[in-house]
Backbone and ligand atoms as CSV (ligand in chain L), in Angstrom:
chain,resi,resn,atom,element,x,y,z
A,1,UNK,N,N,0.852,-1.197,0.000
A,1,UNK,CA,C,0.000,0.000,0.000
A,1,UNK,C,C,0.880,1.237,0.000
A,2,UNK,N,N,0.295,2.254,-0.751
A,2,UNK,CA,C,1.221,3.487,-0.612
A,2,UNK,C,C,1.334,4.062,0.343
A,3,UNK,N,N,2.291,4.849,0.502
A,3,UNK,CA,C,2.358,5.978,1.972
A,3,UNK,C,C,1.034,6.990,1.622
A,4,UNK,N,N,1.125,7.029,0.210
A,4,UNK,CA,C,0.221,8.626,-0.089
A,4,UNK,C,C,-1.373,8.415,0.705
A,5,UNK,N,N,-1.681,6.641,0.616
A,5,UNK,CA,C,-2.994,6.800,0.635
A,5,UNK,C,C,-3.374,5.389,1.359
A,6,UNK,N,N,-2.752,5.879,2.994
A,6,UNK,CA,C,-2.541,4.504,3.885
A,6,UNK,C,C,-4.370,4.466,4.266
A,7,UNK,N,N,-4.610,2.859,3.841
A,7,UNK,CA,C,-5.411,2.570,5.102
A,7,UNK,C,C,-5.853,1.726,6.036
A,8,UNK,N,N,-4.575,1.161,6.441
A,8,UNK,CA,C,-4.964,0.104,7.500
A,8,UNK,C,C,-3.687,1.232,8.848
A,9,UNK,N,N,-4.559,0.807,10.231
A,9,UNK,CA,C,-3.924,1.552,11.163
A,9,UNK,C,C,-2.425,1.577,11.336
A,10,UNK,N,N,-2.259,0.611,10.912
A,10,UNK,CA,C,0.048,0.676,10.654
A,10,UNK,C,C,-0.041,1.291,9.712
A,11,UNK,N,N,-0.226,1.210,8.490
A,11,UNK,CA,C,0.223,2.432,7.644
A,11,UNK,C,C,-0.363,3.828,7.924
A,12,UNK,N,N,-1.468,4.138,8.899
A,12,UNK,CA,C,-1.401,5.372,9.239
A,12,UNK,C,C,-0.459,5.891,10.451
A,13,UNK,N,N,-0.316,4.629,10.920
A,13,UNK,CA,C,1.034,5.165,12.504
A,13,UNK,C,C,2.119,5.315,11.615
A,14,UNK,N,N,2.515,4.998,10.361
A,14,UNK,CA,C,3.959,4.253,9.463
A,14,UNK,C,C,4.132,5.955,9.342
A,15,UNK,N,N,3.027,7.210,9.179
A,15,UNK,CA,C,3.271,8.450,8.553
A,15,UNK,C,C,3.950,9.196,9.819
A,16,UNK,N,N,3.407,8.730,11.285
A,16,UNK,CA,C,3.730,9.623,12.480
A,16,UNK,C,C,5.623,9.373,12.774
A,17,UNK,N,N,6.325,10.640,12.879
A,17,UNK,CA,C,7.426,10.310,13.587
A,17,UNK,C,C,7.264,10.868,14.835
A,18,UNK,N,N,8.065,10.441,15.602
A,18,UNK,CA,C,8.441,10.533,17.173
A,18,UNK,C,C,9.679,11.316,17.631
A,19,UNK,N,N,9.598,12.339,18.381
A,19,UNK,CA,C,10.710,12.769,19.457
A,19,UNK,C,C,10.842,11.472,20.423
A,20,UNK,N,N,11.292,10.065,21.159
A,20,UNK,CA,C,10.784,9.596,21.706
A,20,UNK,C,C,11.651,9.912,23.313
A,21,UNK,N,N,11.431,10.153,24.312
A,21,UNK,CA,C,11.660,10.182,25.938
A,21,UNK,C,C,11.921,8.837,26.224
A,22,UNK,N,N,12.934,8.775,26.771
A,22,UNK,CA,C,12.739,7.226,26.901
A,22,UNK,C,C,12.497,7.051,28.396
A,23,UNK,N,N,12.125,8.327,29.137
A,23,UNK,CA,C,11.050,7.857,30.812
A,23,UNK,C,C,9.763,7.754,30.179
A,24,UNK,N,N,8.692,6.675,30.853
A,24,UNK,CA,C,7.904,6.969,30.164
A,24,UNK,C,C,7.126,7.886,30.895
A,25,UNK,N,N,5.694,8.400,29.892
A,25,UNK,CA,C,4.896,9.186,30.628
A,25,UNK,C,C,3.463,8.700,30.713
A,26,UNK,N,N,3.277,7.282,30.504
A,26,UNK,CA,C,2.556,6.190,31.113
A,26,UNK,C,C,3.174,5.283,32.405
A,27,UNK,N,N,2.129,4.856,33.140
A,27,UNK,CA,C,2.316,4.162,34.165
A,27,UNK,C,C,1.518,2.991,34.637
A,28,UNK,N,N,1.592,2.015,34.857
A,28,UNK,CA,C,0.025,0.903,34.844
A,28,UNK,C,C,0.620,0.505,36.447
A,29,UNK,N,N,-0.835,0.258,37.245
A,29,UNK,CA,C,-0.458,-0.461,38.691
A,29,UNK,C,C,-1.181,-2.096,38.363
A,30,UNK,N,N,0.352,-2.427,38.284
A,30,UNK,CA,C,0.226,-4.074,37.959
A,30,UNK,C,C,-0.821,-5.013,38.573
A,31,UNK,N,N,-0.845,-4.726,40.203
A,31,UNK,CA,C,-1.768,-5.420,40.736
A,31,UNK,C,C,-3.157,-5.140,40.498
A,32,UNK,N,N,-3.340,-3.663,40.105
A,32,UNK,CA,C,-4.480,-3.472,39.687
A,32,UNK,C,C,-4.906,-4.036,38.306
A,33,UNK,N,N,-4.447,-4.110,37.056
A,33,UNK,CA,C,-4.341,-4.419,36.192
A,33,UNK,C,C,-4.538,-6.398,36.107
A,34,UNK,N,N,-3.357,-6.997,36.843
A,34,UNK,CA,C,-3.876,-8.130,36.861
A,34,UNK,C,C,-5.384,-8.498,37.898
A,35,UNK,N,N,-5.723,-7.502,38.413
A,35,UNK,CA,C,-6.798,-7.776,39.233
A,35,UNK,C,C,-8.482,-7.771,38.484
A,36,UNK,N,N,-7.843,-6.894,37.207
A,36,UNK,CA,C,-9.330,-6.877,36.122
A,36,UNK,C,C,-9.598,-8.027,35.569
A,37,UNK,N,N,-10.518,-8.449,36.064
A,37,UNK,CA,C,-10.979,-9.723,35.558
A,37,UNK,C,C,-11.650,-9.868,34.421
A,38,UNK,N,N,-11.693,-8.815,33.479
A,38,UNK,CA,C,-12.369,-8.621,31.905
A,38,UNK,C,C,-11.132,-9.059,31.051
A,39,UNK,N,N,-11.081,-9.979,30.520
A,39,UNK,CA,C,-10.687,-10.671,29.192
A,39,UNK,C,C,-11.068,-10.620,27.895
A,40,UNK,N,N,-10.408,-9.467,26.833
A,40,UNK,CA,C,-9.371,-9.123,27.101
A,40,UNK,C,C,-9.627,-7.875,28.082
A,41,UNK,N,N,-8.173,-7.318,28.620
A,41,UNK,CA,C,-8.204,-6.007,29.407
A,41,UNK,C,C,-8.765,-4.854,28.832
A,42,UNK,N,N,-9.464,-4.365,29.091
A,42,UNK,CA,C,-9.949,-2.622,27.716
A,42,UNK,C,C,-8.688,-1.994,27.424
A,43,UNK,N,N,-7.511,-1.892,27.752
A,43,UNK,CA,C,-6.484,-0.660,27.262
A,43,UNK,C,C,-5.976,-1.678,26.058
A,44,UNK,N,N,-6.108,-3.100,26.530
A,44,UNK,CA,C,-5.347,-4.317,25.325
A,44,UNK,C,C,-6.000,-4.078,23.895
A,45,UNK,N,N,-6.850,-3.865,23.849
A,45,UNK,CA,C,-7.842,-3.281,23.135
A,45,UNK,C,C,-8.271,-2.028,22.578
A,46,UNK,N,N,-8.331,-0.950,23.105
A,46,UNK,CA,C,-8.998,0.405,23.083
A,46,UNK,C,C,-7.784,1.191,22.258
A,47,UNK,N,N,-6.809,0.995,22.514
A,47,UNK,CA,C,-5.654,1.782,22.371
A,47,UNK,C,C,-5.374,1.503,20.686
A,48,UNK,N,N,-5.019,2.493,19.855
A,48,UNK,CA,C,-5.069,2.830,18.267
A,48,UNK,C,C,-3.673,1.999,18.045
A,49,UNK,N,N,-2.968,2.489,19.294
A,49,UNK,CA,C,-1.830,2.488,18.954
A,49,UNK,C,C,-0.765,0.963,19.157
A,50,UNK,N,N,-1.769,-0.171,19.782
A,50,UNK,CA,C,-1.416,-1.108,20.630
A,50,UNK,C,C,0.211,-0.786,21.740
A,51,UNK,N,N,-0.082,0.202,22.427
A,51,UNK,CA,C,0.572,0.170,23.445
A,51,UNK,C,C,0.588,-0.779,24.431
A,52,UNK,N,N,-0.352,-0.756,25.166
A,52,UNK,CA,C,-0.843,-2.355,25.892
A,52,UNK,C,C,-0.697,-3.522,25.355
A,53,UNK,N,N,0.286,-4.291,26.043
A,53,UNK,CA,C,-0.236,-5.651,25.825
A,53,UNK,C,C,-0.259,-6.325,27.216
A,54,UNK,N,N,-0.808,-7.569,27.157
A,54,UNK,CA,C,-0.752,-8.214,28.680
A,54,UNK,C,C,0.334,-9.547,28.186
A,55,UNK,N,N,0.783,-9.753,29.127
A,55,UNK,CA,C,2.307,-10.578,29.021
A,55,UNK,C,C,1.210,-11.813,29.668
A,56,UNK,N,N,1.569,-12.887,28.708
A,56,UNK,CA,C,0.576,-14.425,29.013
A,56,UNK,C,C,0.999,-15.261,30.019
A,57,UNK,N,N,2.818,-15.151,30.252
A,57,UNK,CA,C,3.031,-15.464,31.635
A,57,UNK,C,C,2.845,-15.081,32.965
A,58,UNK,N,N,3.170,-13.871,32.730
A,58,UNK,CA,C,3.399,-13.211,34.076
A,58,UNK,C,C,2.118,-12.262,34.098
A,59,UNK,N,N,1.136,-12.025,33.396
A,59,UNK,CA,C,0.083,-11.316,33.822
A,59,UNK,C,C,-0.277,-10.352,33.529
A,60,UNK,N,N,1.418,-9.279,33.847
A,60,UNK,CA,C,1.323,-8.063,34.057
A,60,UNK,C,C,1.421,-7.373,32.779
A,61,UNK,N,N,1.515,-6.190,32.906
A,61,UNK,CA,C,0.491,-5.283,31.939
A,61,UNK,C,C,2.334,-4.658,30.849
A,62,UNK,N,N,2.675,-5.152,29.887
A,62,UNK,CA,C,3.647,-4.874,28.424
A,62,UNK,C,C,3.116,-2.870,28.060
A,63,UNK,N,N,4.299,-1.933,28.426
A,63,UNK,CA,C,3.833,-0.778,28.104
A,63,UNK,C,C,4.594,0.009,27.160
A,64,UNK,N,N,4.338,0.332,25.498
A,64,UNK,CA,C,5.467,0.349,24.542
A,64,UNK,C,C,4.868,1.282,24.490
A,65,UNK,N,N,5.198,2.370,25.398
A,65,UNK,CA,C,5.186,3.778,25.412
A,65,UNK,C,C,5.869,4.329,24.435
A,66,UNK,N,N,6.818,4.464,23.890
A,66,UNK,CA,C,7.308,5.042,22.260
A,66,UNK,C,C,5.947,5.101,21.492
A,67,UNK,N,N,5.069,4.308,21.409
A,67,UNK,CA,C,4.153,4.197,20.184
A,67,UNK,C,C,2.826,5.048,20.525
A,68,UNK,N,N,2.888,5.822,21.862
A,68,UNK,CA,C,1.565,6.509,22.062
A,68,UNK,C,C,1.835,7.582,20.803
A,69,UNK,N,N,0.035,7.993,20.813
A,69,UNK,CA,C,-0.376,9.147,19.403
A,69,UNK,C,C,-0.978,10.153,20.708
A,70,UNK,N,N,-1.025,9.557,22.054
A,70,UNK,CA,C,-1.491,10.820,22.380
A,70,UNK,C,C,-2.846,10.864,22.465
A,71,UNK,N,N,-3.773,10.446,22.604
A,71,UNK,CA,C,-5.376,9.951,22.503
A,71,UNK,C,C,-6.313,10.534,23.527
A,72,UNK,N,N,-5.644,9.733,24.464
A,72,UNK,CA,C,-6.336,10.110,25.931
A,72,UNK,C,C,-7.027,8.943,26.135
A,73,UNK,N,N,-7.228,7.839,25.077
A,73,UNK,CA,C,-8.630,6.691,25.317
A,73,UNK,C,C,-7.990,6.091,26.405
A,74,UNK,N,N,-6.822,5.787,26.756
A,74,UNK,CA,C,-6.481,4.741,27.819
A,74,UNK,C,C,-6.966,5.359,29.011
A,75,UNK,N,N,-6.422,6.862,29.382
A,75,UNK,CA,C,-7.068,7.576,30.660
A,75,UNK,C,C,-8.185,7.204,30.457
A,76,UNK,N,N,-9.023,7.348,29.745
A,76,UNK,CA,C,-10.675,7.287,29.760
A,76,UNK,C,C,-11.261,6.138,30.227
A,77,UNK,N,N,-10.252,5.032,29.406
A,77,UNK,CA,C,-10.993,3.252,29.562
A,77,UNK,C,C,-10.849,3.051,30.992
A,78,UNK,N,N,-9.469,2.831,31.871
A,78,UNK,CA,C,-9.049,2.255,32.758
A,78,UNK,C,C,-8.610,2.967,33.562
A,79,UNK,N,N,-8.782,3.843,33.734
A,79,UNK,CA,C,-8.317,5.350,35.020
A,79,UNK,C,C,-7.894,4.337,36.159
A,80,UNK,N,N,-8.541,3.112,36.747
A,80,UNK,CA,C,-8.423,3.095,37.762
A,80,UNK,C,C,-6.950,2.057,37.804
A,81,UNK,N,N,-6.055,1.947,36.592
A,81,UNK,CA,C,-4.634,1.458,37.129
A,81,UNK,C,C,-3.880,2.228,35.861
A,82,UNK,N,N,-4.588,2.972,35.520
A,82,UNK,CA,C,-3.222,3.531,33.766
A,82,UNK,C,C,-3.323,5.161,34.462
A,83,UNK,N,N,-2.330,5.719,34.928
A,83,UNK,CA,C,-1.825,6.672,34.910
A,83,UNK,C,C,-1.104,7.587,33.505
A,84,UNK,N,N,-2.071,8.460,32.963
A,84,UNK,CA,C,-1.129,8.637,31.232
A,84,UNK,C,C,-1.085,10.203,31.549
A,85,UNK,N,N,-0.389,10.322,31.215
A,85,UNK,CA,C,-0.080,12.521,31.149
A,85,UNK,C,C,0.741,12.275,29.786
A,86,UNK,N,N,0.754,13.547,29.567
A,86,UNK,CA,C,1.156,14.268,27.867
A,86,UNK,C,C,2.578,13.910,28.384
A,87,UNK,N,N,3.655,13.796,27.465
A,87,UNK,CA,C,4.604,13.497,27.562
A,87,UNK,C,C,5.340,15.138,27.662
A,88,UNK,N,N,6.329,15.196,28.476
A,88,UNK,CA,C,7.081,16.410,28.862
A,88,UNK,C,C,7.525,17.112,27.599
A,89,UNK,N,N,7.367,18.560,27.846
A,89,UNK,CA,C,7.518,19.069,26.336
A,89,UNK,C,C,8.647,19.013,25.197
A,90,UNK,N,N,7.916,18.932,23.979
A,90,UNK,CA,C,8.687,18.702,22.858
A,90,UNK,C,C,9.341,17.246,23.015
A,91,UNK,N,N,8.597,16.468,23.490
A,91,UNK,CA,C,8.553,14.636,23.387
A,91,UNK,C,C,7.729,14.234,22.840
A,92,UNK,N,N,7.462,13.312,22.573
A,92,UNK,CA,C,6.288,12.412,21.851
A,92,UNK,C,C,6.210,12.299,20.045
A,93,UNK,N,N,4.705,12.158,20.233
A,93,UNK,CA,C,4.480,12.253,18.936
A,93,UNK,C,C,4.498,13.145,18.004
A,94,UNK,N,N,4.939,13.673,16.500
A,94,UNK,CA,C,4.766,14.421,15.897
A,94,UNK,C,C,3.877,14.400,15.016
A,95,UNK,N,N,2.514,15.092,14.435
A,95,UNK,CA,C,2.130,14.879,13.481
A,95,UNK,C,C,2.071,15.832,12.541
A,96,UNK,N,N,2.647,15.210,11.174
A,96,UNK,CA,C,3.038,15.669,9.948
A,96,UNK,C,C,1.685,16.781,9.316
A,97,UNK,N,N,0.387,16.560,9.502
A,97,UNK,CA,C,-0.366,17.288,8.929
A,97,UNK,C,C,-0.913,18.101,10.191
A,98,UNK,N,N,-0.152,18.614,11.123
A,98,UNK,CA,C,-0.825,19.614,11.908
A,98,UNK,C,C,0.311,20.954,12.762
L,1,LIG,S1,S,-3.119,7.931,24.918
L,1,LIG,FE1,FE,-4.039,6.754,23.226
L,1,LIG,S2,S,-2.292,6.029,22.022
L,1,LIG,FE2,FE,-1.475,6.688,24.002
L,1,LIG,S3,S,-1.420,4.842,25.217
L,1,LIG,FE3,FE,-3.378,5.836,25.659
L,1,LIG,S4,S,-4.841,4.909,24.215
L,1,LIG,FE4,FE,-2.778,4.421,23.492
């Protein structure tokens, strides 16, 4: 598929570049997280960007913070173990058409 005229969600992340921080400016409370008993987790899910994943051994909550767009859906889904703030200035994501 072309760059000019992406449309599956990787070729629209493929256009975003990144300043990337490498602290992150996500945070998940593990015990809380393995404590949601909804399968899959909503952030495993909700997120554009698949930041979330849940690790099949150990439970706990995989956070590939480089790949946030910046959304806000994770604050929204799971407030009660995802801690997310804007990444400290002139970090993150860049987008090309704004
Ligand atoms: S803000 Fe959006 S892109 Fe970033 S981690 Fe949350 S849901 Fe994913």
């Amino acid at each position: 598929m072309s760059k000019e005229n992406p449309t599956t969600i990787e070729d629209k992340l493929g256009l975003l570049s990144y300043n990337w921080d490498k602290n992150s400016h996500i945070s998940v409370d593990q015990d809380k997280f393995k404590a949601d008993k909804m399968n899959p987790k909503p952030i495993t899910f909700v997120c554009p960007a698949k930041v979330y994943e849940e690790d099949p051994e150990s439970g706990e909550c995989i956070v590939n913070h480089e790949n946030c767009v910046e959304c806000g859906t994770c604050h929204v889904a799971s407030p009660e173990y995802v801690n997310w703030f804007y990444p400290i200035g002139g970090k993150g994501v860049k987008y090309k058409y704004s």
